[in-house]
N, C-alpha and C positions, 0 to 999 in steps of 0.2 A: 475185584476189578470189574468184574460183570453187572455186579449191582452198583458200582459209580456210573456203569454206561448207562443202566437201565435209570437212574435218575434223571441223567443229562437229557432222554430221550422223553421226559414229562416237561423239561422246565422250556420255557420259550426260546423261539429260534434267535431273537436277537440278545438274550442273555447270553447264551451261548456262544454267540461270537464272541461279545463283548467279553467272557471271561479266556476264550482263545486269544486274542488279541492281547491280555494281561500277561499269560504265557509269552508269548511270545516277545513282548519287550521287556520281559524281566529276564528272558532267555540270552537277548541282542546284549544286554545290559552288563549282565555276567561275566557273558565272553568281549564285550570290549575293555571294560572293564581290567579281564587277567591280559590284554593282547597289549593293553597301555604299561601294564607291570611288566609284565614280559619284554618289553622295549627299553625299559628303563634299567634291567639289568644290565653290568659294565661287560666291556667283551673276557673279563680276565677268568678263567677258567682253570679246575684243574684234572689234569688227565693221566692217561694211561702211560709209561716208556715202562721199554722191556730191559730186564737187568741179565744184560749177557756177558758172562765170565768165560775167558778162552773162548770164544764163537759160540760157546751154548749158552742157551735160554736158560737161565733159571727163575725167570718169574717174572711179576711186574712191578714197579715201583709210581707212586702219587707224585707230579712236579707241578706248578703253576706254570699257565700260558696266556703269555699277552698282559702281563703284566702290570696295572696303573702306576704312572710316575712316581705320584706321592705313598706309593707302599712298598716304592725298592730298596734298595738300600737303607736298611735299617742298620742306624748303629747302636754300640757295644753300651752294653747294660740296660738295654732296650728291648717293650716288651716286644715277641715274634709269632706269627704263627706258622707251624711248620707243615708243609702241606697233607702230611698222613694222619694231622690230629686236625683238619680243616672243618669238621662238622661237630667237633667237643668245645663245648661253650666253658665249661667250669675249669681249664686245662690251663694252669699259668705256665710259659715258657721265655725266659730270655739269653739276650745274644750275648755268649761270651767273649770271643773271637771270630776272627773273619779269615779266610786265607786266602792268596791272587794265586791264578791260574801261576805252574810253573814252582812254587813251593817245596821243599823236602817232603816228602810224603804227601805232597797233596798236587799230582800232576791237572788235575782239570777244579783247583779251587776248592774251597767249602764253606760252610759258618758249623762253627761249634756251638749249640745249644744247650743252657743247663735246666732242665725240668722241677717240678715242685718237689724232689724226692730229693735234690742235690745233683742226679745223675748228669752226665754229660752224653749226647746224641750228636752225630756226625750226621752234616746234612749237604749236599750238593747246591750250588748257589743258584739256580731255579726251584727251589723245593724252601724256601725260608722268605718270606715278608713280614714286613711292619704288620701288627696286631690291627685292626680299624679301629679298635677302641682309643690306640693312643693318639689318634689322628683327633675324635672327638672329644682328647682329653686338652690339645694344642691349642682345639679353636676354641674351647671353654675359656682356658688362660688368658688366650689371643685377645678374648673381650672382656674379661677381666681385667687388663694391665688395659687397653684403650679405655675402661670404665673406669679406671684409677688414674690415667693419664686427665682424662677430660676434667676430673673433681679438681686434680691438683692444678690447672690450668683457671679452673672457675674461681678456684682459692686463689691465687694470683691476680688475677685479673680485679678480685674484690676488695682485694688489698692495695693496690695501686689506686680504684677509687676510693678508697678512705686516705689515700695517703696526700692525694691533691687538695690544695687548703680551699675551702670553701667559699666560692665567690660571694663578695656583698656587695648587696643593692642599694644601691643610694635612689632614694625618693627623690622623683622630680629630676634625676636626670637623664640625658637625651643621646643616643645609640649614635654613633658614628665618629667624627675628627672632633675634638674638645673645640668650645671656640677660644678663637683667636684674642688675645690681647690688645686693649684698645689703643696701648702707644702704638702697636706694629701697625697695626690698622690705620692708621691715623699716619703714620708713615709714605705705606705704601701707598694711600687716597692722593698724599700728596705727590709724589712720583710718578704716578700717572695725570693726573692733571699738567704738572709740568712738561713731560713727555708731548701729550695732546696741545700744549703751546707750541711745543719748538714743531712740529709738523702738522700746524691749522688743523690738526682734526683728522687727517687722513694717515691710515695704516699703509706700513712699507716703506721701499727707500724712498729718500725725495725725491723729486725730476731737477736735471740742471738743469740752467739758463742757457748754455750754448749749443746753438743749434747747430747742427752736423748736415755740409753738402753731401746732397748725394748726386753720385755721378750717373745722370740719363742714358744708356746706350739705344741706340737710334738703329730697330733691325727692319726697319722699314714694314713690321706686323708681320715678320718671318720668324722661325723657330729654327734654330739650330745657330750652325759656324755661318760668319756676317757673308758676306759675297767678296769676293777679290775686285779691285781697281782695273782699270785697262793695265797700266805700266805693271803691276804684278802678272797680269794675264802672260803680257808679251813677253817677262824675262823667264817666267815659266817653260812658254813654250820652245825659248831660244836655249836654253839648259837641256831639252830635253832631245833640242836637233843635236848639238853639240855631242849627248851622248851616242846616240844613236850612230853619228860619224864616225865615233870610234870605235863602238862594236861592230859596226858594217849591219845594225837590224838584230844582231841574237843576245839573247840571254842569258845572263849568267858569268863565270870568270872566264876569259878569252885562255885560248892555251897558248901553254909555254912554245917557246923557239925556240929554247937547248936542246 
């Protein structure tokens, strides 16, 4: 150690930084590095519960916590892993049965597990998931049957073009409505000609000959209702004495005298 320092203190000052400086972000690098891995594991974990029989402690037993959706409920004949074999890679176990809470002999539930030996293992239904490996064996298939779906689609699809009869091209002929026939042609030239007789030349209906009075009303350059006569004025105003006589001046139904 003493002879790395005593080297470091011959070699130039700015080497020197420069290879602290190399430290130090291969140092940053490391530990961001484990802190991104470290984020990336899931929250499911497996932990400590205490196995207490009649109020005493007699030990502790391995269960999963927090368990991912797609690792619960595994079913029967399905690989598992049971959480006290959680860090043995080589360890086959699958699920033979399942029990619901409330069962004959099984008040709080279980999965029955059978191991590589044939044995069968009682396990508490927080302490058994789905293996991850069968998860990655699902999505294998999963694009497998979509990569067999897509062939057998391609297959189709190429068959149906071979099965449409092959257009022919006629040389020299011209893209849109065939022409027309020269009797119809020759027809209809002449029906429009005659049309264009019976109305000189001009489109729409014809105009009659009789001419329509029309009646002037005379408002003397005013806008609205015409003005009243004197004798309308007068009989007006004598309707309206007459009423007034009878009500004595007020409005409305006069009252009763019963």
């Amino acid at each position: 150690m003493f002879g790395f320092v005593k080297i470091f203190l011959y070699l130039d000052e700015g080497f020197f930084f420069f290879f602290f400086d190399l430290v130090l972000f291969f140092f940053f690098f490391v530990t961001a590095k484990s802190v991104r891995i470290f984020t990336q594991i899931k929250v499911m974990k497996v932990i400590e519960k205490d196995f207490i029989v009649g109020g005493a402690k007699l030990g502790t037993y391995l269960t999963y916590s927090d368990v991912e959706p797609e690792l619960a409920s595994p079913k029967i004949r399905e690989r598992v892993l049971p959480a006290p074999f959680f860090y043995e890679k080589r360890l086959f176990f699958f699920l033979v049965a399942k029990h619901e809470p409330g069962e004959p002999m099984w008040p709080n539930g279980g999965y029955e597990v059978r191991d590589e030996s044939g044995g069968v293992r009682c396990y508490d239904l927080d302490q058994v998931i789905l293996h991850p490996a069968v998860i990655k064996h699902k999505k294998t298939l999963d694009k497998m049957m979509r990569k067999a779906e897509k062939a057998a689609a391609q297959r189709d699809r190429a068959l149906k073009r071979g099965s449409k009869p092959p257009k022919v091209k006629v040389e020299g002929a011209r893209r849109g409505r065939p022409a027309i026939d020269p009797a119809v042609k020759a027809a209809r030239e002449a029906e429009r000609i005659a049309r264009a007789a019976r109305s000189g030349g001009k489109r729409g209906r014809p105009a009659s000959g009789a001419t329509k009075t029309q009646t002037v009303k005379t408002t003397s350059g005013k806008r609205g209702r015409p003005a009243l006569s004197a004798t309308q004025v007068q009989a007006k105003a004598a309707a309206k004495a007459a009423t007034r006589a009878r009500s004595g001046g007020r409005r409305g139904r006069p009252k009763s005298t019963r």
